[in-house]
Each structure stands twice: as C-alpha cells, then as structure tokens.
PyMOL Python script that loads the backbone (N, CA, C, O; Angstrom):
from pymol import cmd

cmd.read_pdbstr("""\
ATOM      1  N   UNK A   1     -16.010  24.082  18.380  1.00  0.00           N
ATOM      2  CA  UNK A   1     -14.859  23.236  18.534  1.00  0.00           C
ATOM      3  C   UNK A   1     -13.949  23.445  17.329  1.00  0.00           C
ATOM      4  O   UNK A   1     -14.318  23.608  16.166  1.00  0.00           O
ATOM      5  N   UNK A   2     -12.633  23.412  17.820  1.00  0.00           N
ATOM      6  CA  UNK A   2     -11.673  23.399  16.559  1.00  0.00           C
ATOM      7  C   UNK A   2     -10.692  21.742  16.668  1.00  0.00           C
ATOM      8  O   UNK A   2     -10.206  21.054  17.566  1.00  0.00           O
ATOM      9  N   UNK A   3     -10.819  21.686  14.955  1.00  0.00           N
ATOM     10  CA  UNK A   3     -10.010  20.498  15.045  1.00  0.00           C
ATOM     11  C   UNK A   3      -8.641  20.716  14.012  1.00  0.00           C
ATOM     12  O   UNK A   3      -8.619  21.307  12.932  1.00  0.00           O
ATOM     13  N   UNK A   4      -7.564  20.061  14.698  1.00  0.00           N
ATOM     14  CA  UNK A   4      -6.569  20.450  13.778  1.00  0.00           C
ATOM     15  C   UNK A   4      -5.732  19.020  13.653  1.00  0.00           C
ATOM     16  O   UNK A   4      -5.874  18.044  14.391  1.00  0.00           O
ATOM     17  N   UNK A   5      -4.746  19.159  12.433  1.00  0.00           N
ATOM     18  CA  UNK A   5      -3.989  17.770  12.376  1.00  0.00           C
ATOM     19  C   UNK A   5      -3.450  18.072  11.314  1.00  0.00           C
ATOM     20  O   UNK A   5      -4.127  18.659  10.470  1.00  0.00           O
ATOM     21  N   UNK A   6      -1.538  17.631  10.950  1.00  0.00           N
ATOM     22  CA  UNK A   6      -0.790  17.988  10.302  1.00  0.00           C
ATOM     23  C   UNK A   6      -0.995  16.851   9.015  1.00  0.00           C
ATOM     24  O   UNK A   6      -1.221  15.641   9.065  1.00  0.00           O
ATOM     25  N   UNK A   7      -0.788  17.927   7.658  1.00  0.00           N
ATOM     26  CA  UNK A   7      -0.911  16.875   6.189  1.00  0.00           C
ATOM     27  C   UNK A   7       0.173  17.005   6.081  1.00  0.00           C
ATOM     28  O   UNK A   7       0.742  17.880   6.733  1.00  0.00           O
ATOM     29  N   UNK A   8       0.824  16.228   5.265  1.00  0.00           N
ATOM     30  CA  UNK A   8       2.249  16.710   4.807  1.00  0.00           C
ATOM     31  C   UNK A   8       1.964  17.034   3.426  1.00  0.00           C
ATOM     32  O   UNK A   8       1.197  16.470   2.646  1.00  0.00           O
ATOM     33  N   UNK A   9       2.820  18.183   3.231  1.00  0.00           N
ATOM     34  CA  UNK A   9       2.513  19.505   2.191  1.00  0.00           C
ATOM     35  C   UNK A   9       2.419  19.113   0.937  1.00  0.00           C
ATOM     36  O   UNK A   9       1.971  19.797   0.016  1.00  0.00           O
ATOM     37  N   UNK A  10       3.140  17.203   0.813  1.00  0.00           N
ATOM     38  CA  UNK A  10       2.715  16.923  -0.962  1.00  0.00           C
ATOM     39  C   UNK A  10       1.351  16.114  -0.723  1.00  0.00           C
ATOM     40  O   UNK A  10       0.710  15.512  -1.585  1.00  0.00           O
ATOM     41  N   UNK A  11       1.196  16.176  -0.022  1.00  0.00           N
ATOM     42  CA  UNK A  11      -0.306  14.907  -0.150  1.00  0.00           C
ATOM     43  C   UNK A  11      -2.185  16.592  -1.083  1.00  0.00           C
ATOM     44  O   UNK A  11      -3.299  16.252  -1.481  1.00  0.00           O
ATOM     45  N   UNK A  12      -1.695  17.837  -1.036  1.00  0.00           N
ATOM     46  CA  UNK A  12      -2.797  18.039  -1.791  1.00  0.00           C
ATOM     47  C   UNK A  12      -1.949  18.596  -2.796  1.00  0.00           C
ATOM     48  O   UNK A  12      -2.471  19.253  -3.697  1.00  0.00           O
ATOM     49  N   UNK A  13      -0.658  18.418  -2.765  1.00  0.00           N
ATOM     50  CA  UNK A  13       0.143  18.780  -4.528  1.00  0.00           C
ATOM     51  C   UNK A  13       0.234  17.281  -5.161  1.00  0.00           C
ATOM     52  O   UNK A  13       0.573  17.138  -6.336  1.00  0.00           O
ATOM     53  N   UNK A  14      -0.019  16.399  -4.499  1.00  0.00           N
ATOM     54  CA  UNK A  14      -0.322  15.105  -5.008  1.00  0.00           C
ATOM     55  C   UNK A  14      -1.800  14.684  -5.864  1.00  0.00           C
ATOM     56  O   UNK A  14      -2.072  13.964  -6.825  1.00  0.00           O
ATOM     57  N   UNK A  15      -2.599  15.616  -4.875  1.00  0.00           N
ATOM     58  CA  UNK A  15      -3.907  15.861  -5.010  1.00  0.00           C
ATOM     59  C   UNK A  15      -4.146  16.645  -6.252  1.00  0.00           C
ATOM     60  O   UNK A  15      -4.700  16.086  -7.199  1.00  0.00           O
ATOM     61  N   UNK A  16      -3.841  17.676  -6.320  1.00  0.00           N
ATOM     62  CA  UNK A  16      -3.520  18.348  -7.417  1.00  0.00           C
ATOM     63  C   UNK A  16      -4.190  19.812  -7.014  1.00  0.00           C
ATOM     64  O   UNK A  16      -4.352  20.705  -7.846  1.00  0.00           O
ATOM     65  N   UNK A  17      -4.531  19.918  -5.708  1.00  0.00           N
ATOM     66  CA  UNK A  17      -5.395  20.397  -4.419  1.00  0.00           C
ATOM     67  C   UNK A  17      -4.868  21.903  -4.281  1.00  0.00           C
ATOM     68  O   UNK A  17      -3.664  21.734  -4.086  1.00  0.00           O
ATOM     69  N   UNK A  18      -5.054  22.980  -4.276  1.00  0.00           N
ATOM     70  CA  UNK A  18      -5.150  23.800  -2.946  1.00  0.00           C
ATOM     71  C   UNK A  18      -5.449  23.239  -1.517  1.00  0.00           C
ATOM     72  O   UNK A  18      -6.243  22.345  -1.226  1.00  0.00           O
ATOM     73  N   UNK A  19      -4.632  23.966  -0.688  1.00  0.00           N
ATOM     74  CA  UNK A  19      -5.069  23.940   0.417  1.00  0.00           C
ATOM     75  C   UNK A  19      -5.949  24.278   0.679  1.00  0.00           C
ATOM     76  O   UNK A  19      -5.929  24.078   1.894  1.00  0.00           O
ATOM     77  N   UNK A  20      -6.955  24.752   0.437  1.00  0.00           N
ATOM     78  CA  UNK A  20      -8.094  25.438   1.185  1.00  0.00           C
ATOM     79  C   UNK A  20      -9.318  23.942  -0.008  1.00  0.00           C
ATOM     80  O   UNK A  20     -10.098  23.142   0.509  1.00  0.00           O
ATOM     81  N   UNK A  21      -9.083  24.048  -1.283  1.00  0.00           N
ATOM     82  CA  UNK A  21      -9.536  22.675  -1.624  1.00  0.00           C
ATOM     83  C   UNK A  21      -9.333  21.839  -1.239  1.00  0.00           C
ATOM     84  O   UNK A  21     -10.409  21.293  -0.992  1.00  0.00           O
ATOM     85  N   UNK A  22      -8.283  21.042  -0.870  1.00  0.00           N
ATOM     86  CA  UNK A  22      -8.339  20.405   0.043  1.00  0.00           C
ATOM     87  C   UNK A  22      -9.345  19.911   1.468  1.00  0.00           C
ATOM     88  O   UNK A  22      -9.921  18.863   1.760  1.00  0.00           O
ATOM     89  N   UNK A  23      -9.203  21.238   2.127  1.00  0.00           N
ATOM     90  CA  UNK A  23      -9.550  21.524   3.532  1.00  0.00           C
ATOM     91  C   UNK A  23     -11.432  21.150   3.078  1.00  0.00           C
ATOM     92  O   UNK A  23     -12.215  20.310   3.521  1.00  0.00           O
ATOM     93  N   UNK A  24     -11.550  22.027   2.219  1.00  0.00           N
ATOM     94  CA  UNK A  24     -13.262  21.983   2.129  1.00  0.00           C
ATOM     95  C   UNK A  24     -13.209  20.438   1.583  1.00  0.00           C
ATOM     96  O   UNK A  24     -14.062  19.731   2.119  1.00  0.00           O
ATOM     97  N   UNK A  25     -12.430  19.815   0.685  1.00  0.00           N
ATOM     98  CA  UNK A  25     -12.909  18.442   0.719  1.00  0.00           C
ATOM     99  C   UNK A  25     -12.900  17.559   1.698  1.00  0.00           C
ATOM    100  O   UNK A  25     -13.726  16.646   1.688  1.00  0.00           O
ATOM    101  N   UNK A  26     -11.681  17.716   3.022  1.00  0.00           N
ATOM    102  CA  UNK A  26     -11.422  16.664   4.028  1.00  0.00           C
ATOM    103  C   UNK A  26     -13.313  16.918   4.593  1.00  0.00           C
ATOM    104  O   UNK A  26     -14.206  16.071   4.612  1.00  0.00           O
ATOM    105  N   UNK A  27     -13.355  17.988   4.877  1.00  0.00           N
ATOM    106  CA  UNK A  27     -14.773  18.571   5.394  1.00  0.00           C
ATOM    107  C   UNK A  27     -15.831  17.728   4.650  1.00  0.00           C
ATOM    108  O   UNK A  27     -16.581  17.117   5.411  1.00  0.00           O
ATOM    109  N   UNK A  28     -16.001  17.601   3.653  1.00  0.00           N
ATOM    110  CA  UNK A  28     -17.198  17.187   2.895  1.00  0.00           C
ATOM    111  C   UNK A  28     -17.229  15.542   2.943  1.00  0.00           C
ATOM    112  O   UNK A  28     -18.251  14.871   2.804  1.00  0.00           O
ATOM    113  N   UNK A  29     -15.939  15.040   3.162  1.00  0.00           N
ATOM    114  CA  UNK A  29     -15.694  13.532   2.910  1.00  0.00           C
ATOM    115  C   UNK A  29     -16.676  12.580   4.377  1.00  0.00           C
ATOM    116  O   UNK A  29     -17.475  11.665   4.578  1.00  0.00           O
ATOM    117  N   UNK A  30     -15.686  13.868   5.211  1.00  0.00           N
ATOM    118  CA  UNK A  30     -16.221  13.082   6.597  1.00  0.00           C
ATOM    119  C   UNK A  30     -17.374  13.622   6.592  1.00  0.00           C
ATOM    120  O   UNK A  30     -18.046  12.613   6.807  1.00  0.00           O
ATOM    121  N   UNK A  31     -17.983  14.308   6.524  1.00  0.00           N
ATOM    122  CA  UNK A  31     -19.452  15.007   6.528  1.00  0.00           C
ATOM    123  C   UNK A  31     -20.204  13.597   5.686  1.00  0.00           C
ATOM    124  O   UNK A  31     -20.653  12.599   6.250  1.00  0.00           O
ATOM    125  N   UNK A  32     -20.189  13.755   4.801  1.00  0.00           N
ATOM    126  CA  UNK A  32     -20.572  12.285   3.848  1.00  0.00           C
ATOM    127  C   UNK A  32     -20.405  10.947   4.486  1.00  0.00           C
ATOM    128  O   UNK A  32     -21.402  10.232   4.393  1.00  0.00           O
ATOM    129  N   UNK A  33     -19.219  10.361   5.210  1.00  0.00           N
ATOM    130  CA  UNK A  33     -18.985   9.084   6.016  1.00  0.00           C
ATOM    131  C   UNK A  33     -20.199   9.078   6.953  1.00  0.00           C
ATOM    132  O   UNK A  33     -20.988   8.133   6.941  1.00  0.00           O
ATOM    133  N   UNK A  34     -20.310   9.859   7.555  1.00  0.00           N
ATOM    134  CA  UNK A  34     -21.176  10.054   8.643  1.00  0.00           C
ATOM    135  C   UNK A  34     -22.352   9.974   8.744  1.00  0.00           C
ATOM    136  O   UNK A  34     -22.961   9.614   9.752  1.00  0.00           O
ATOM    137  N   UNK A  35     -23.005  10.442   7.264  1.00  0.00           N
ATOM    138  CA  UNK A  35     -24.140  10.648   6.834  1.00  0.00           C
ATOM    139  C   UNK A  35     -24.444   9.314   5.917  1.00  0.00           C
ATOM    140  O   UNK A  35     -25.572   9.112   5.469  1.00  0.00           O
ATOM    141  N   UNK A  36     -23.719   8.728   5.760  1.00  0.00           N
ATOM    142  CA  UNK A  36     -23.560   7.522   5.022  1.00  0.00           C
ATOM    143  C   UNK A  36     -24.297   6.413   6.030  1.00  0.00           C
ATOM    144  O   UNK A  36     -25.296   5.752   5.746  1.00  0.00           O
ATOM    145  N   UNK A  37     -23.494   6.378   7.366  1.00  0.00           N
ATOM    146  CA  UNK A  37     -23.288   5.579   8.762  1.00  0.00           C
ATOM    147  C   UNK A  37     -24.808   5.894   9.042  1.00  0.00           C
ATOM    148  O   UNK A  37     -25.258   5.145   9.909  1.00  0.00           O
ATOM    149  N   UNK A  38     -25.546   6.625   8.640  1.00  0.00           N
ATOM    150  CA  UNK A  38     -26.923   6.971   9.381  1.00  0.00           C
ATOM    151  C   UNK A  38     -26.276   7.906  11.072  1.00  0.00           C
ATOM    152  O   UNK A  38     -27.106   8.205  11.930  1.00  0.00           O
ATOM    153  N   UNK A  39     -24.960   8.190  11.242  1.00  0.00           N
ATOM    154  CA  UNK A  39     -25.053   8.963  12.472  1.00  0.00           C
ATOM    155  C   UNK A  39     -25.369  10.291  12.563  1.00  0.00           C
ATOM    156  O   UNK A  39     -25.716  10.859  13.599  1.00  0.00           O
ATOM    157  N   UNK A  40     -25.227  10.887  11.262  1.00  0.00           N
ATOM    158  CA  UNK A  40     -25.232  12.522  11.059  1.00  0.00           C
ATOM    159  C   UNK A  40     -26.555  12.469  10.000  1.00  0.00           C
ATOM    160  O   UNK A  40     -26.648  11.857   8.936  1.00  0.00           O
ATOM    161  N   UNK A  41     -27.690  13.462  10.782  1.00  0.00           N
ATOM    162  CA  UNK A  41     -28.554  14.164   9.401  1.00  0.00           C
ATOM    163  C   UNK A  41     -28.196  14.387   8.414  1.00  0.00           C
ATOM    164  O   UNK A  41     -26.969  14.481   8.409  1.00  0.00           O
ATOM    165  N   UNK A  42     -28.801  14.595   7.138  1.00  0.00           N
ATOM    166  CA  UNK A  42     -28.502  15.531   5.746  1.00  0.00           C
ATOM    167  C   UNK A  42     -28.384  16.797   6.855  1.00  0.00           C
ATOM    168  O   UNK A  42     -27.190  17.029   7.047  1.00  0.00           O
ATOM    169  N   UNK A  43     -29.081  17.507   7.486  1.00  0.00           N
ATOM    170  CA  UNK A  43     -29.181  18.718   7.653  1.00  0.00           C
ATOM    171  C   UNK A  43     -27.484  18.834   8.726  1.00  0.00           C
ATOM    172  O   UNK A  43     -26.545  19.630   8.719  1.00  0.00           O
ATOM    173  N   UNK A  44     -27.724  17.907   9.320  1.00  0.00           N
ATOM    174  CA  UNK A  44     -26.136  18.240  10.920  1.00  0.00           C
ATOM    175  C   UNK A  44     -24.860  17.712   9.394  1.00  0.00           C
ATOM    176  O   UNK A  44     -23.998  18.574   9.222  1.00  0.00           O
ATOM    177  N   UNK A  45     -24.780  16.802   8.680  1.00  0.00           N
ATOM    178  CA  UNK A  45     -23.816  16.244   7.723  1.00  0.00           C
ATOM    179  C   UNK A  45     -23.962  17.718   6.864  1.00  0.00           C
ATOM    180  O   UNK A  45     -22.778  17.958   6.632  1.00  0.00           O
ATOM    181  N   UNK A  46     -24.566  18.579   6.402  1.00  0.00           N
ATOM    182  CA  UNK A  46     -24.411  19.665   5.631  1.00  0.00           C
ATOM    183  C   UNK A  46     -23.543  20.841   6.267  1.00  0.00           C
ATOM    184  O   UNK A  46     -22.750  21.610   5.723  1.00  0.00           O
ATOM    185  N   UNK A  47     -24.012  20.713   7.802  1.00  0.00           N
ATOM    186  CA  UNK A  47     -23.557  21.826   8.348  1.00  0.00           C
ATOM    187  C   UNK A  47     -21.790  21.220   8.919  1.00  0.00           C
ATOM    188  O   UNK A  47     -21.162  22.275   8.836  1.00  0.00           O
ATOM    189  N   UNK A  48     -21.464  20.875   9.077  1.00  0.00           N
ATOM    190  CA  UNK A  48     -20.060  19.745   9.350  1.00  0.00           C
ATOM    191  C   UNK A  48     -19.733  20.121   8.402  1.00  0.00           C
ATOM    192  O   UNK A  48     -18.760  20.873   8.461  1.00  0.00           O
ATOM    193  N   UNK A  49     -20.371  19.812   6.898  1.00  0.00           N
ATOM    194  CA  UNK A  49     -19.086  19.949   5.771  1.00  0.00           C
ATOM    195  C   UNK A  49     -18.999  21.561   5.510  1.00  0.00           C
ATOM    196  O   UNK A  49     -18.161  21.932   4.688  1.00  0.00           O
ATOM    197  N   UNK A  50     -19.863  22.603   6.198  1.00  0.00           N
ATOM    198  CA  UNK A  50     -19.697  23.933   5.877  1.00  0.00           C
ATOM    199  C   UNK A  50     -20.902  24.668   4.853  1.00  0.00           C
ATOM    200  O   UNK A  50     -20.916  25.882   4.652  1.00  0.00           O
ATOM    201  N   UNK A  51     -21.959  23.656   4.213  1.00  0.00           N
ATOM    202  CA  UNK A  51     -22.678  23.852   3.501  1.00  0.00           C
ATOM    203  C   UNK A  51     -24.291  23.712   3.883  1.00  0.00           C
ATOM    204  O   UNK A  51     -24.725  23.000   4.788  1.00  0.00           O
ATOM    205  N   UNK A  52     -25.034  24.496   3.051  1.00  0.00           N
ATOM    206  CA  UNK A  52     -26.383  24.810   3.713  1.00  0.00           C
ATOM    207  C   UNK A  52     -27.181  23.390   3.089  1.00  0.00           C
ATOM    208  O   UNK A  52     -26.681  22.727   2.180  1.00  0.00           O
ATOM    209  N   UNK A  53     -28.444  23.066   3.711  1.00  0.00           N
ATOM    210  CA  UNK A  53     -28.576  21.480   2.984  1.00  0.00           C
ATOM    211  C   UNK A  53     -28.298  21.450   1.261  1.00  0.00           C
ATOM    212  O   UNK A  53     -27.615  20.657   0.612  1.00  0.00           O
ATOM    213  N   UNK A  54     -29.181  22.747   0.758  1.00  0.00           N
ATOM    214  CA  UNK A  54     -29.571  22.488  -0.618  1.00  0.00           C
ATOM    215  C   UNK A  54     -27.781  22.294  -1.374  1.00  0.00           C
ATOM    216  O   UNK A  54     -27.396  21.611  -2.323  1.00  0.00           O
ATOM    217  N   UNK A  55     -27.227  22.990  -0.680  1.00  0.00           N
ATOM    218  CA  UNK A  55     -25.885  22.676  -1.461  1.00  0.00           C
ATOM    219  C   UNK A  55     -24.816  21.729  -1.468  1.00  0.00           C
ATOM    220  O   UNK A  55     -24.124  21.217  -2.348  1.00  0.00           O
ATOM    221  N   UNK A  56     -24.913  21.615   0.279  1.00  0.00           N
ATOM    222  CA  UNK A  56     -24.303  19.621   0.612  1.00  0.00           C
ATOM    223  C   UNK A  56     -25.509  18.713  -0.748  1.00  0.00           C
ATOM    224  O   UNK A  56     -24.871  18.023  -1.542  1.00  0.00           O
ATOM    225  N   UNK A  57     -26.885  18.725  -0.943  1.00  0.00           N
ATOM    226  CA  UNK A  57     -27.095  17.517  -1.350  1.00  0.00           C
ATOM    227  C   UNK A  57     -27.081  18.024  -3.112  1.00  0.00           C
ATOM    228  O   UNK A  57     -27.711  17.367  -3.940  1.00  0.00           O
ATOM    229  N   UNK A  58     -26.268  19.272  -3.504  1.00  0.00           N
ATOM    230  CA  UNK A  58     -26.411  19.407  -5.097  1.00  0.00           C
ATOM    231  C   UNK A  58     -24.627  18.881  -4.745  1.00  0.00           C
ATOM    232  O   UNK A  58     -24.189  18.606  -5.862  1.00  0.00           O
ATOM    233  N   UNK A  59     -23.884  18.727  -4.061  1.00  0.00           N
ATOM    234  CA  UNK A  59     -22.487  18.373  -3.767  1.00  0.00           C
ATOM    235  C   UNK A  59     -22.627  16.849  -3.697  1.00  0.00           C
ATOM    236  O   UNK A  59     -21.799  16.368  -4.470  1.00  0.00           O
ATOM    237  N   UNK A  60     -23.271  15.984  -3.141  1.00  0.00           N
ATOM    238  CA  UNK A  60     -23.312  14.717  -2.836  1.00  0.00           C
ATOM    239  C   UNK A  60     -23.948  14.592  -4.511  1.00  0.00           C
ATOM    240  O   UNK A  60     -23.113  13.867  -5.052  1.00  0.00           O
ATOM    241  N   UNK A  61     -24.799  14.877  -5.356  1.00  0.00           N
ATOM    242  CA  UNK A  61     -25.041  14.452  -7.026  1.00  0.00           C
ATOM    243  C   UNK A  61     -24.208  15.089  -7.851  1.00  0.00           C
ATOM    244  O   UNK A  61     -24.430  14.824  -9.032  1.00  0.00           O
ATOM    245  N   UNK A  62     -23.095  16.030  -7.610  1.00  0.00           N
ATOM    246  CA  UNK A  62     -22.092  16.178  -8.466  1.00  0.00           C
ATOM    247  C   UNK A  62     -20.654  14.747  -8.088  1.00  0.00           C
ATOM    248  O   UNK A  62     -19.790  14.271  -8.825  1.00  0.00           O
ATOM    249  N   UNK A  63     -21.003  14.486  -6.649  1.00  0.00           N
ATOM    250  CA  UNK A  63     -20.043  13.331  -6.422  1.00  0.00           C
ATOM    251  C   UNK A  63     -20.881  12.022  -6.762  1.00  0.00           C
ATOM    252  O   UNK A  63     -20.448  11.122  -6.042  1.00  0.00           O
ATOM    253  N   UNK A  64     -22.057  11.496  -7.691  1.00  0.00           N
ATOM    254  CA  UNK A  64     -23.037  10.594  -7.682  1.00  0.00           C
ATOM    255  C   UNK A  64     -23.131   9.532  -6.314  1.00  0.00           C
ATOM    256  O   UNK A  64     -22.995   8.317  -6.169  1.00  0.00           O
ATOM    257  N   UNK A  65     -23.386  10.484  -5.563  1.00  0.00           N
ATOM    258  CA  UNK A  65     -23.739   9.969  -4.132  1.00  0.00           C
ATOM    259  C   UNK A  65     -25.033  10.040  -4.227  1.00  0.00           C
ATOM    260  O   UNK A  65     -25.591  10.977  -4.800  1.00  0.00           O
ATOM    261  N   UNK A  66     -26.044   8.449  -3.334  1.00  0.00           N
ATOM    262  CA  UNK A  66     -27.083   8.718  -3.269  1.00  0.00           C
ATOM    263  C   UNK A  66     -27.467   9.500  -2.250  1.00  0.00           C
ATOM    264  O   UNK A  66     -26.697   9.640  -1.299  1.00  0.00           O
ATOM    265  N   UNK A  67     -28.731  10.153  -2.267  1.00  0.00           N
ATOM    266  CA  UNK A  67     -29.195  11.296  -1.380  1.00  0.00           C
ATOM    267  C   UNK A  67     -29.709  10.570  -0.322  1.00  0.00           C
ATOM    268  O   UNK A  67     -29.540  11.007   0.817  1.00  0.00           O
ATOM    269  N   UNK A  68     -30.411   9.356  -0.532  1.00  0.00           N
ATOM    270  CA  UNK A  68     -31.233   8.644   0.272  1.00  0.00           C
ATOM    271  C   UNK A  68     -31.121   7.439   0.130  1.00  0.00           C
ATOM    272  O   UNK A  68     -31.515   7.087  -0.982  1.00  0.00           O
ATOM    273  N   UNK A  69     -30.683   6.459   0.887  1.00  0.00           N
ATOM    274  CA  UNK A  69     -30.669   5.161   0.335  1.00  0.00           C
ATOM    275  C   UNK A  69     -31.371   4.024   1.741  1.00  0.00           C
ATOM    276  O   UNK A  69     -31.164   3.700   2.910  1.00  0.00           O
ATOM    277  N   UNK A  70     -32.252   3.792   0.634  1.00  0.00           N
ATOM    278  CA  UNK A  70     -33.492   2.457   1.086  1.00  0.00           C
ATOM    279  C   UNK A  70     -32.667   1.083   0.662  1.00  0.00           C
ATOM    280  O   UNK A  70     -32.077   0.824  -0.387  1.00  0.00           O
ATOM    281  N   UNK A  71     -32.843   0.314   1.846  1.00  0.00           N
ATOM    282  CA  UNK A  71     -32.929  -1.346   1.577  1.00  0.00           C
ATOM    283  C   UNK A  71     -34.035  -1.567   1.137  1.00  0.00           C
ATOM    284  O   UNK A  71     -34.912  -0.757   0.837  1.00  0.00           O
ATOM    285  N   UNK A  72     -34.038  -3.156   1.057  1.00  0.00           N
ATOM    286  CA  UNK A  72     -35.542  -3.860   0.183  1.00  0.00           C
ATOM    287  C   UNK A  72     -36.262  -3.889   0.777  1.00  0.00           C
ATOM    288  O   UNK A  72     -37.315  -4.081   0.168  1.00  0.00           O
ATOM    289  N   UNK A  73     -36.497  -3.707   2.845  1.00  0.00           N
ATOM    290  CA  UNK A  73     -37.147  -3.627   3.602  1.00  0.00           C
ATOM    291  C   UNK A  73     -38.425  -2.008   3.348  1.00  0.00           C
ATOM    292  O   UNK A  73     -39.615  -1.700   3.272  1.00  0.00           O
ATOM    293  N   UNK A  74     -36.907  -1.416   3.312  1.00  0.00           N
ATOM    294  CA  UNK A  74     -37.430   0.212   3.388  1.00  0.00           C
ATOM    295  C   UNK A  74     -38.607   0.436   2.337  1.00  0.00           C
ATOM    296  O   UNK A  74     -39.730   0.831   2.652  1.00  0.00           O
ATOM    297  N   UNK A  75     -38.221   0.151   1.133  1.00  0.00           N
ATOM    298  CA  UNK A  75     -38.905   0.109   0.259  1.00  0.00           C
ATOM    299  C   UNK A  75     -40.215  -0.686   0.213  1.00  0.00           C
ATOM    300  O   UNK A  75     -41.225   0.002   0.060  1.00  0.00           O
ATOM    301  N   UNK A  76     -40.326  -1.578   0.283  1.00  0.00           N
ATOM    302  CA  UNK A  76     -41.969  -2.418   1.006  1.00  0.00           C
ATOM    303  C   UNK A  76     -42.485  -1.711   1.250  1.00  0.00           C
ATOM    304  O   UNK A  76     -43.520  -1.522   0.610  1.00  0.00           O
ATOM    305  N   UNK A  77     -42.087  -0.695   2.495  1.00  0.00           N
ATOM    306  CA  UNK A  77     -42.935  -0.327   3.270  1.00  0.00           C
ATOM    307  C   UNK A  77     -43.253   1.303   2.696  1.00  0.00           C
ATOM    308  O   UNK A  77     -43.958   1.974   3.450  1.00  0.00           O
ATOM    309  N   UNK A  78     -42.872   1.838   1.670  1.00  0.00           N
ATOM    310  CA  UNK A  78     -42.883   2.732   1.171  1.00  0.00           C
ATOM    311  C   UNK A  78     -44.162   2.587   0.017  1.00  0.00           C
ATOM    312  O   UNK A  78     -45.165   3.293  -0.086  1.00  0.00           O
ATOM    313  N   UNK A  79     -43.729   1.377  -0.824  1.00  0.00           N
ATOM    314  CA  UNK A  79     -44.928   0.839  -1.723  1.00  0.00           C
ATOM    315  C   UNK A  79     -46.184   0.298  -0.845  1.00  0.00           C
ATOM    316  O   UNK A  79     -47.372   0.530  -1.071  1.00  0.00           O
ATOM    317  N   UNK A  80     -45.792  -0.261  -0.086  1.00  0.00           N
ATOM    318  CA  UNK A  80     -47.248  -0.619   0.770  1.00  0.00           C
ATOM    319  C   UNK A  80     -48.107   0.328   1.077  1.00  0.00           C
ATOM    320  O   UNK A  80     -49.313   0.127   0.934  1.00  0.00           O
ATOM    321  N   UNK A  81     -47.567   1.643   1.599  1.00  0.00           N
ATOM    322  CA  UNK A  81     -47.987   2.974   2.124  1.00  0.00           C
ATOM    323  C   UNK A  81     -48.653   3.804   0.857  1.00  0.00           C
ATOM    324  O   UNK A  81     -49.660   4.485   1.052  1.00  0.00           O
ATOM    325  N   UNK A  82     -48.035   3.713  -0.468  1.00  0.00           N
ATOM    326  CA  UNK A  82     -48.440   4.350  -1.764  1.00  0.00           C
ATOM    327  C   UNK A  82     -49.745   2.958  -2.029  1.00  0.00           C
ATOM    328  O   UNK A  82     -50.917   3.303  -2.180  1.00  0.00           O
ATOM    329  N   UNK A  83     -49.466   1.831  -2.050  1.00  0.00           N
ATOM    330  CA  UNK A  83     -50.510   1.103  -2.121  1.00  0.00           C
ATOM    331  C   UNK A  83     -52.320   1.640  -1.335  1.00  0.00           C
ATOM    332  O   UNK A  83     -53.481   1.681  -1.743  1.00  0.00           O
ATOM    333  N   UNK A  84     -51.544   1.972   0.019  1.00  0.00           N
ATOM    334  CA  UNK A  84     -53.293   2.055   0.786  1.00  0.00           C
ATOM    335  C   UNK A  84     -53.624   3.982   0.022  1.00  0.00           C
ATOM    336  O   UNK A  84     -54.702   4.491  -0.287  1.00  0.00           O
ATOM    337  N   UNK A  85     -52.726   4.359  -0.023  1.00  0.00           N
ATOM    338  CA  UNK A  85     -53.527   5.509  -0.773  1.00  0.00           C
ATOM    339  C   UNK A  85     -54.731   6.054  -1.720  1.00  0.00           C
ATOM    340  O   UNK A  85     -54.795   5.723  -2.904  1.00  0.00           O
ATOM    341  N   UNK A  86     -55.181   6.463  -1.428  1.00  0.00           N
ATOM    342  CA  UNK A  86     -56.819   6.767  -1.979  1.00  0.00           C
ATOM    343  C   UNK A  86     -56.332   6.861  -3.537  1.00  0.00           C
ATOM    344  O   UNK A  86     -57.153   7.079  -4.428  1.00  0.00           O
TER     345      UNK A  86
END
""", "prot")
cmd.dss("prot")
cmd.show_as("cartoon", "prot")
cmd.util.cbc("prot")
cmd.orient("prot")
C-alpha cells in the first residue's frame, strides 16, 4: 500500500528537517503511536516505521521511549511467577 498527503514545504524547514528526515520521522512517530496503543507489535511497529526490530527498539531508547510498559497489575503477576521459581 502507498500512502500519500501534502506538508506544506515550511513545516520540515520549521523542523529544521530534510525531507526525507522528515519522512523517516512521520514513519517512526506513527509506528510508535501504534505500538504505544498495544495495536501494532514491536516486530509489525518496526516494520511500518521501515526498521528491523533491533533498530526500531535502539530508536525508541535514543527517543527515551519505554520498550515495554507494565501496569501494577502486569507486574504482580510477573513477581508472583519469579516468586514460584525454583
């Protein structure tokens, strides 16, 4: 699929952007929203923004994005599980 949609030409000289910087960031932002939302994998959110996982998630800790993020629920059940461990 191709997606297209007009910027107007100061919004990445505003940016301070190349176009093509730009372009790979609109890519990475929504790749990230998505993956944020729980709708997109790390692995489908890597490939959306153009990048292979290991480099979407060294891209998400140069932006201090978490990689994984647990509620207080999640976590219980993570320590509970390290708890029954031998």
């Amino acid at each position: 699929m191709h997606v297209s949609f007009n910027i107007a030409d100061d919004i990445p000289f505003a940016l301070k952007e190349s176009a093509e910087d730009f372009t790979r960031d609109i890519r990475f932002l929504s790749a990230l929203m998505w993956y944020r939302k729980n709708k997109l994998s790390l692995g489908k959110a890597a490939e959306l923004a153009g990048y292979d996982k290991l480099a979407f998630i060294e891209r998400m800790k140069l932006e201090g994005e978490a990689i994984f993020a647990y509620d207080a629920d999640d976590m219980e059940e993570v320590f509970a599980d390290v708890a029954r461990l031998p």
